[in-house]
LOKERO-952560 format. One record per residue (C-alpha): x, y, z. Coordinates in steps of 0.1 Angstrom, whole numbers, plus 5000, padded with zeros to 4 digits. Each point is the difference from the previous one (the first is absolute). Last residue first. Example, Ala and Ser with C-alpha at 12.3 -4.5 7.8 and 13.67 -1.06 7.14 Angstrom:
<pts>
+------+------+------+
:   px :   py :   pz :
+------+------+------+
: 5137 : 4989 : 5071 :
: 4986 : 4966 : 5007 :
+------+------+------+
</pts>
This chain:
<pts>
+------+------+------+
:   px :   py :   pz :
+------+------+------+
: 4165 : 8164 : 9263 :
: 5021 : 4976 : 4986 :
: 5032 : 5011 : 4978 :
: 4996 : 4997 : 4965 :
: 5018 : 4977 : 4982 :
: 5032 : 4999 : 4981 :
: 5004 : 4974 : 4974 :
: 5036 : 4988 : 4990 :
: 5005 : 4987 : 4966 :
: 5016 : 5030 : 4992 :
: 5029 : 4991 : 5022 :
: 5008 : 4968 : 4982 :
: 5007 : 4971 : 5022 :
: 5028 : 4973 : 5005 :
: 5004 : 4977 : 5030 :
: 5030 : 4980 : 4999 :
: 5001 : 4964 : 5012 :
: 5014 : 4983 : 5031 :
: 4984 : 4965 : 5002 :
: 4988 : 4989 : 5032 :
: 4968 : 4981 : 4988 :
: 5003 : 4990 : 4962 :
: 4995 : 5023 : 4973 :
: 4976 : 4983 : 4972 :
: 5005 : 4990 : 4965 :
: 5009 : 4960 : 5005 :
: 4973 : 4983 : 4984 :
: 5010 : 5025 : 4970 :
: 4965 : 5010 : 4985 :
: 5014 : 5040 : 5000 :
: 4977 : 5008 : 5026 :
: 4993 : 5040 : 5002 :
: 5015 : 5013 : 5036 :
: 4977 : 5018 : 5028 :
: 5019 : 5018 : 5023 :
: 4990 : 5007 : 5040 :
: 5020 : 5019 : 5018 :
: 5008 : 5003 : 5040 :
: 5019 : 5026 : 5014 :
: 5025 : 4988 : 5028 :
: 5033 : 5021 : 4992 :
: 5013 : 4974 : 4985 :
: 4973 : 4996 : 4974 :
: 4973 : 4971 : 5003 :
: 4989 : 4982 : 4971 :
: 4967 : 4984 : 4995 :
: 5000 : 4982 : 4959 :
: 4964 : 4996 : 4985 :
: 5009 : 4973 : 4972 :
: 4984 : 4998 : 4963 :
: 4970 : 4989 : 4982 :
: 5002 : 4970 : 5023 :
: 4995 : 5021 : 5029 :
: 5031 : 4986 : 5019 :
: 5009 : 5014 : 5032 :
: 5036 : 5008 : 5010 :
: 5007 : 5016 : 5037 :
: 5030 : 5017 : 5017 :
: 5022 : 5011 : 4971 :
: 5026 : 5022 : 5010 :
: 5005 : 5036 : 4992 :
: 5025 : 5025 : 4988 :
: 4978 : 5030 : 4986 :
: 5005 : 5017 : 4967 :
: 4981 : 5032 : 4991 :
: 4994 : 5010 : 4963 :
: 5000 : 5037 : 4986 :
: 5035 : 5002 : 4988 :
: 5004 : 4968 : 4989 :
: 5017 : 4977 : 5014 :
: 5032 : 4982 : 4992 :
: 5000 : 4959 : 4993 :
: 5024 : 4981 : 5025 :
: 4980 : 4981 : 5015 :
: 5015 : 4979 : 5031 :
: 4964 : 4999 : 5021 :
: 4984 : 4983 : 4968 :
: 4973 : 5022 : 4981 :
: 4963 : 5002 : 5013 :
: 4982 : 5028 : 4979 :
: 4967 : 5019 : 5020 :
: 4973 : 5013 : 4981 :
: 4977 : 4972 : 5001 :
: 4997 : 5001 : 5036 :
: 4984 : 5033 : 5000 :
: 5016 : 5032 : 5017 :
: 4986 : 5024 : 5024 :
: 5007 : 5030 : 5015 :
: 4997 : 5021 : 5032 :
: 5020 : 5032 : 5003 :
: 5036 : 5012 : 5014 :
: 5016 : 5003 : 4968 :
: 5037 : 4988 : 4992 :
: 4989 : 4971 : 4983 :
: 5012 : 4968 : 5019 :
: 5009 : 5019 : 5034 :
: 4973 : 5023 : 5000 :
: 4975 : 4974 : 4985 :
: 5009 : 4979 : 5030 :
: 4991 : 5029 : 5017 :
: 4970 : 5010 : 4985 :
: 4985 : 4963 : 5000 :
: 5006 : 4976 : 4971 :
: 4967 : 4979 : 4996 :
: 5013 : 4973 : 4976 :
: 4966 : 4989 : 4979 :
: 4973 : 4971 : 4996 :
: 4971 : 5003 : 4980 :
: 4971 : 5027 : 5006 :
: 4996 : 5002 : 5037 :
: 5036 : 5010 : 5009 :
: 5007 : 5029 : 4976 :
: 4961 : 5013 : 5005 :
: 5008 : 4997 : 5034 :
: 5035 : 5016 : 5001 :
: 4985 : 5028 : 4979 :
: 4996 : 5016 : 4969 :
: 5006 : 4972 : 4978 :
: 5012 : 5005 : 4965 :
: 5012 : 4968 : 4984 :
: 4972 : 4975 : 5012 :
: 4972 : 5029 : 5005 :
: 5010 : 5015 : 4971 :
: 5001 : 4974 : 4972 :
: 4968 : 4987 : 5018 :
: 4982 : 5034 : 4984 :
: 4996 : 5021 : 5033 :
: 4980 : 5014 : 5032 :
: 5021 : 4997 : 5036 :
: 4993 : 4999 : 5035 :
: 4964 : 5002 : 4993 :
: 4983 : 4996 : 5035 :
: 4982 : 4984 : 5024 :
: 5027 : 4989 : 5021 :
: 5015 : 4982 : 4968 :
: 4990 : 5002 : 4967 :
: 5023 : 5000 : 4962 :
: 4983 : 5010 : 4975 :
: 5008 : 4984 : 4964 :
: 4998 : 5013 : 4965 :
: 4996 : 4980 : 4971 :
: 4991 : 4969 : 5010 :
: 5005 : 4960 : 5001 :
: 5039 : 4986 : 5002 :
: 5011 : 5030 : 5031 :
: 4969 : 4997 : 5021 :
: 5002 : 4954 : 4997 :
: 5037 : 5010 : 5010 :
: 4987 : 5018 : 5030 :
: 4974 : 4977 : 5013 :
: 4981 : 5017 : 5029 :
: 4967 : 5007 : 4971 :
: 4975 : 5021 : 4989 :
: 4992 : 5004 : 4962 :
: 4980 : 5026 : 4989 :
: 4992 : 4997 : 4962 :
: 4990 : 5024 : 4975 :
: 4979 : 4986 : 4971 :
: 5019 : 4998 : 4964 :
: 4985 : 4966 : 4993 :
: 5030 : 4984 : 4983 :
: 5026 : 5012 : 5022 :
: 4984 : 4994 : 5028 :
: 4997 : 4961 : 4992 :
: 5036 : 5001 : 4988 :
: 5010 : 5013 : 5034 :
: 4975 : 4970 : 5017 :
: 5018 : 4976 : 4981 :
: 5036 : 5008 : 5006 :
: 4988 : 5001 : 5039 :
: 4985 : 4964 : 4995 :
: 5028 : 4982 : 4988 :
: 5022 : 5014 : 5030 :
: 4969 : 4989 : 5025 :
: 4998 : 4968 : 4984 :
: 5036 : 4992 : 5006 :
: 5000 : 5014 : 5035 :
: 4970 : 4986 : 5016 :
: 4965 : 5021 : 4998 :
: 4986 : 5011 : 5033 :
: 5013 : 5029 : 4992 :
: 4997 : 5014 : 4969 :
: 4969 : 5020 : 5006 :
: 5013 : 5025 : 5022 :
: 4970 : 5021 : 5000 :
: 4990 : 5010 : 4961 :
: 4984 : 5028 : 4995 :
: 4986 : 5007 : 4966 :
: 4993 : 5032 : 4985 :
: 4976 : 5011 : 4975 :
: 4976 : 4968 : 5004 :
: 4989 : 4984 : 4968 :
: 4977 : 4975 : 5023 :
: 5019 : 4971 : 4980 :
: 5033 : 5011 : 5016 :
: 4992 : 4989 : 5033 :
: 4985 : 4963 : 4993 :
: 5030 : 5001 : 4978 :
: 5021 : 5005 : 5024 :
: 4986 : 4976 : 5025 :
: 4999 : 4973 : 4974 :
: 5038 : 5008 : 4993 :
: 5007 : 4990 : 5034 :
: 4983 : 4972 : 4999 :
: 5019 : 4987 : 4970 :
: 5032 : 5009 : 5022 :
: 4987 : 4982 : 5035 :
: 4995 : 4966 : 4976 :
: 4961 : 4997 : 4983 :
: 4974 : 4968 : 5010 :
: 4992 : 5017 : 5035 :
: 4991 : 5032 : 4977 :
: 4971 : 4979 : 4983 :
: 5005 : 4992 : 4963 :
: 4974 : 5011 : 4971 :
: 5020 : 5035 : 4991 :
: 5036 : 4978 : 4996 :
: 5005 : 5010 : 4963 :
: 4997 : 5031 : 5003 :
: 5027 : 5002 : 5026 :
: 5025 : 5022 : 4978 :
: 4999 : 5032 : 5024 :
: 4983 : 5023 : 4969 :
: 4981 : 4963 : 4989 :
: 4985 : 5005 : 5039 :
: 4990 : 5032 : 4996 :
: 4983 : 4996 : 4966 :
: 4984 : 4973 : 5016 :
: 4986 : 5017 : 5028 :
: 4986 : 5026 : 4974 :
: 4985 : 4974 : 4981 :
: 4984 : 4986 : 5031 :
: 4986 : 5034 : 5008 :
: 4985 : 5008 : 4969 :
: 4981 : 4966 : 4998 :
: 4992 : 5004 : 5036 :
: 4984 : 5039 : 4996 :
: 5018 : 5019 : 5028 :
: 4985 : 5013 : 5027 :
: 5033 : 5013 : 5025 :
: 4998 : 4966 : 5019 :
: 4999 : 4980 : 4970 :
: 5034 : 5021 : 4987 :
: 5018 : 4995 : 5033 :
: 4988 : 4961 : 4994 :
: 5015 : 4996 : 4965 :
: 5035 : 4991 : 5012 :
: 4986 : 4971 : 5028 :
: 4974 : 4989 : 4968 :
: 5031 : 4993 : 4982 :
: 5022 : 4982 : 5023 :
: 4967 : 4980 : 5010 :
: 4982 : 5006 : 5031 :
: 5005 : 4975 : 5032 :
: 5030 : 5014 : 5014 :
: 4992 : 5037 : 4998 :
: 5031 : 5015 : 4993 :
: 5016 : 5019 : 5032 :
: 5036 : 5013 : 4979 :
: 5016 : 4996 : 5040 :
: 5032 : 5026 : 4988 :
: 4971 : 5029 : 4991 :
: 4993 : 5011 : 4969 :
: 4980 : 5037 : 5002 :
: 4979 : 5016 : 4971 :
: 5002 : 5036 : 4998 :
: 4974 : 5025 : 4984 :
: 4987 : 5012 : 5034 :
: 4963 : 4999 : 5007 :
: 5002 : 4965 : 5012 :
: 5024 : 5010 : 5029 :
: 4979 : 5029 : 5015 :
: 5007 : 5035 : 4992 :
: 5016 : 5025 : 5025 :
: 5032 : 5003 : 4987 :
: 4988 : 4997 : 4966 :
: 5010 : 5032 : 4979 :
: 5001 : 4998 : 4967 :
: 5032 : 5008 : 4981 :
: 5002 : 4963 : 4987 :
: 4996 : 4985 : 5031 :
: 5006 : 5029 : 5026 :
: 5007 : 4987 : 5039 :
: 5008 : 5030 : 5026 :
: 5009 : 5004 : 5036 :
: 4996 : 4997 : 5035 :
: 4985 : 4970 : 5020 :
: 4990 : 4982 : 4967 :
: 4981 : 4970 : 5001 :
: 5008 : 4964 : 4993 :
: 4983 : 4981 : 4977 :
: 4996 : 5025 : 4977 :
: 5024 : 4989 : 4970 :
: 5025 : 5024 : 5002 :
: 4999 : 4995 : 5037 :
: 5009 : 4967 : 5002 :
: 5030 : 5001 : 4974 :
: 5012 : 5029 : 5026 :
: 4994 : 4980 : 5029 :
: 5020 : 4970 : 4979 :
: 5031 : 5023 : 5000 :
: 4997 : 5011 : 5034 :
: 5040 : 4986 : 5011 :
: 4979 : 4975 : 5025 :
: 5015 : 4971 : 4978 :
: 5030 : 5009 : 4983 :
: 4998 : 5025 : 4972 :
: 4993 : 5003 : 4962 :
: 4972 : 5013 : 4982 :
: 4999 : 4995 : 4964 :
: 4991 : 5019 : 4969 :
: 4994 : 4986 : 4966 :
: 4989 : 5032 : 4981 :
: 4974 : 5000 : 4969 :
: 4986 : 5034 : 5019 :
: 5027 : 5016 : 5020 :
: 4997 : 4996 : 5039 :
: 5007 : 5034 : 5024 :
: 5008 : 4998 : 5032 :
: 5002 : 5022 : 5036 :
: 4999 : 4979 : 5028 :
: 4998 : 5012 : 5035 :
: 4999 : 4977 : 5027 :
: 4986 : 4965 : 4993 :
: 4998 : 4976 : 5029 :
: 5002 : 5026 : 5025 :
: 4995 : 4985 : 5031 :
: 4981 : 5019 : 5029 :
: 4964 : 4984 : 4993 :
: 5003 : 4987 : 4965 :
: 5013 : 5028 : 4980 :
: 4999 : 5002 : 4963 :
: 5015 : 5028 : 4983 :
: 5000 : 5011 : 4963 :
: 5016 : 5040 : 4990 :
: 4987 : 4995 : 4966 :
: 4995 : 4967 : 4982 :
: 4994 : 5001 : 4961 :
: 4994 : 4974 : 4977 :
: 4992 : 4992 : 4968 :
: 5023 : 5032 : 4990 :
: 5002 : 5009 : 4962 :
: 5031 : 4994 : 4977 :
: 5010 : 5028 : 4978 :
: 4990 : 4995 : 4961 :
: 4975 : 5029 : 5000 :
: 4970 : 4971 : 4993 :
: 5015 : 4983 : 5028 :
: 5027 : 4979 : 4999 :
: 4997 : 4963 : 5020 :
: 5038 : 4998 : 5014 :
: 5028 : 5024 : 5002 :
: 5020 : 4997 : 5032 :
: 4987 : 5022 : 5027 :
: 5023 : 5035 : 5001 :
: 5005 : 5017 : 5037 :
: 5005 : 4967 : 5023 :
: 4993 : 5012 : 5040 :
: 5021 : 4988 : 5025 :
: 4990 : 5005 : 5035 :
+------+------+------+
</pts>
């Protein structure tokens, strides 16, 4: 398991070192003989946007669940703000939870549905519709407080749900894959949103999600689940360029798995490594340029082209059988891209090479 050592700075506290909203301490979760979460060891920085990110069944939304007391513990600790609430029940907990299916109530009004946590906790109605409309101004809907949700798009709703959440003032918000059910477009406009909306309020947010480049774009640290456990704990800068292992590598973006004797014969060490698309250089099979001391050059042939409009994802395959993948900036030419058969060089620079650690 990898645990991060330094959380990035985020709320200070009064000695001007970030605090911990949250802090899980040897966490499981069994549900008969399946060990949905096995072992977790984490610490959450106040002000921090934090996701979770894993495949489904990888334990990450167990863990959301049982920071919030829905779920349990079958071993462990939860502290929210160094108190300890492993054992308390999900509205004594200062977390608020969005889930993917926002469940508005269809026949309130967007207002009234953001002002109802606060009716339900006692509050005054003047007070509490000025509240839900401070939190509706902070996720620039105050202008749509009369409408019904069935009269908003997936993205206004969305924000409803946030702002339902963030009007309670909660210290931490969880937020459960909320994104998807949200098309592509919308879901890319909301994610710069919902950053800016942490920004501004300072409160630490949970994010859960599969996506991995919705994980890189939104926070500043990442773990990665799967089996029920951190496989790795990092800013996205070093889950993307550091990965500890083949799963990490694999999961988050694509990448060249080299095993140890590929590596043997490519690198002269006998070890796993990895090597991201983006760091391989196509030149033409006859090139004539020398290398440098600490690239590799591969004869290959081009087996595959696929345009991604931003650029082309080329498949090679060396002579020897190993199959790369490189991914090659468009240069707007409609006729930028290596066609199927062609012999090309392969060109790499040994530092760009990430060794990972063995699995257990």
């Amino acid at each position: 398991m990898t645990q991060a050592t330094t959380p990035p700075a985020a709320a200070p506290a009064a000695t001007g070192a970030p605090q911990t909203a949250i802090r899980l301490r040897g966490l499981q979760k069994h549900f008969g003989d399946v060990a949905a979460v096995d072992g977790v060891d984490l610490d959450i920085a106040d002000g921090e946007f934090f996701s979770m990110l894993g495949p489904s069944g990888s334990g990450k939304t167990t863990v959301l669940r049982l920071i919030a007391g829905f779920e349990s513990a079958s071993a462990g600790t939860v502290e929210l703000g160094g108190v300890d609430v492993t054992k308390a029940a999900p509205f004594e907990r200062d977390v608020h939870t969005v889930f993917q299916d926002y469940a508005l109530f269809p026949h309130m009004s967007v207002l009234d549905n953001v002002a109802y946590g606060l009716r339900v906790r006692g509050m005054a109605k003047k007070q509490r519709r000025e509240r839900a409309q401070q939190a509706l101004d902070t996720v620039r809907l105050g202008h749509l407080g009369s409408r019904r949700p069935t009269q908003l798009s997936g993205g206004q709703r969305q924000r409803v749900a946030l702002a339902r959440a963030i009007v309670l003032e909660p210290r931490v918000l969880l937020l459960d894959e909320p994104l998807g059910a949200l098309d592509l477009k919308l879901r890319e406009q909301m994610q710069v949103e919902l950053k800016q909306l942490q920004r501004e309020l300072g409160i630490t947010f949970v994010f859960v999600t599969h996506d991995q480049e919705e994980a890189l774009t939104l926070s500043d640290r990442i773990a990665v689940f799967d089996a029920g456990r951190i496989q790795q704990l990092g800013t996205p800068q070093e889950i993307y360029e550091q990965p500890s292992s083949a799963y990490v590598a694999g999961f988050v973006g694509t990448t060249n798995l080299l095993d140890a004797e590929t590596s043997q014969r490519l690198l002269g060490v006998a070890a796993e490594h990895a090597l991201r698309p983006e760091r391989l250089r196509l030149t033409p099979a006859n090139d004539t340029e020398s290398a440098d001391a600490g690239e590799v050059r591969i004869p290959a042939v081009v087996v595959e082209t696929i345009y991604l409009g931003t650029g082309n994802r080329v498949h090679l395959r060396t002579e020897d059988g190993l199959e790369l993948v490189a991914l090659e900036q468009s240069t707007g030419s409609l006729d930028d891209s290596g066609h199927r058969g062609e012999q090309v060089t392969v060109r790499f620079a040994r530092a760009d090479v990430v060794a990972l650690t063995p699995a257990p």
